[in-house]
C-alpha positions in Angstrom: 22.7 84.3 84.7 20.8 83.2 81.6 23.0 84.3 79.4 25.8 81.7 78.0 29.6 82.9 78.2 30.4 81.6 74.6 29.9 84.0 71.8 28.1 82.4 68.7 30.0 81.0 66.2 30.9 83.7 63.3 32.1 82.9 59.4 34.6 85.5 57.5 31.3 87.1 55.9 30.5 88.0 59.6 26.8 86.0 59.4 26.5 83.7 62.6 27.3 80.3 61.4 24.1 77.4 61.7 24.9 74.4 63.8 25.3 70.8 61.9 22.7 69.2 61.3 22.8 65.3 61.3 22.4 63.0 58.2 19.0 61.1 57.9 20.0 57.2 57.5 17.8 57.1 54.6 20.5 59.7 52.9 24.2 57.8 53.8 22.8 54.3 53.3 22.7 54.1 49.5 26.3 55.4 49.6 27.3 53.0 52.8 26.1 50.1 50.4 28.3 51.2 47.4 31.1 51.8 49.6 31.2 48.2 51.0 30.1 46.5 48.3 33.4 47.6 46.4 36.0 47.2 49.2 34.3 43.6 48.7 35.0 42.9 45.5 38.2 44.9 46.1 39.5 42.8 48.7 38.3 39.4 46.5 40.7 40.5 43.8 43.8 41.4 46.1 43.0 38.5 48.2 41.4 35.7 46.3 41.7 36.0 42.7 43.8 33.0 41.4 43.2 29.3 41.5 40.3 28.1 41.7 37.8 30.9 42.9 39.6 32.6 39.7 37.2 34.9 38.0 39.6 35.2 35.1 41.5 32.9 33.3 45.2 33.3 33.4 47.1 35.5 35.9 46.4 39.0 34.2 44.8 40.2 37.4 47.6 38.5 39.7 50.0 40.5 38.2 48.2 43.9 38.2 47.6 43.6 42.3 50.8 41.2 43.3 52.7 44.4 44.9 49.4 45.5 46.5 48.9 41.5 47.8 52.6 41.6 49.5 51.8 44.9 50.9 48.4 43.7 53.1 49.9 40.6 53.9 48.1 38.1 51.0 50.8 35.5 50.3 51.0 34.7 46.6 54.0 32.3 45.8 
């Protein structure tokens, strides 16, 4: 009764297939940083970038994310 009904997991080359092994913290957080830190400053220039928190002068960058502002619900005029 010791032995387990599932056979072990095979790949096409017919070697048994390691299980997953999980991601130190240490590894993703650089990357989780990154990440967030652009959706950020993303989201500032969809969402915020005109009047006065502008970063820019002018409305250069207004008009390069206006249809993307409409489509994630930023008013804009």
């Amino acid at each position: 009764m010791a032995e387990s009904i599932v056979p072990p997991a095979v790949s096409p080359t017919g070697s048994a297939i390691s299980p997953l092994t999980p991601l130190p913290l240490r590894a993703v957080l650089p990357w989780v940083v990154f990440v967030g830190t652009l959706m950020l400053v993303l989201l500032y220039f969809v969402g915020a970038e005109q009047g006065a928190t502008s970063v820019f002068s002018g409305a250069g960058v207004h008009e390069w994310v206006h249809d993307g502002r409409h489509l994630l619900g930023f008013p804009c005029h």
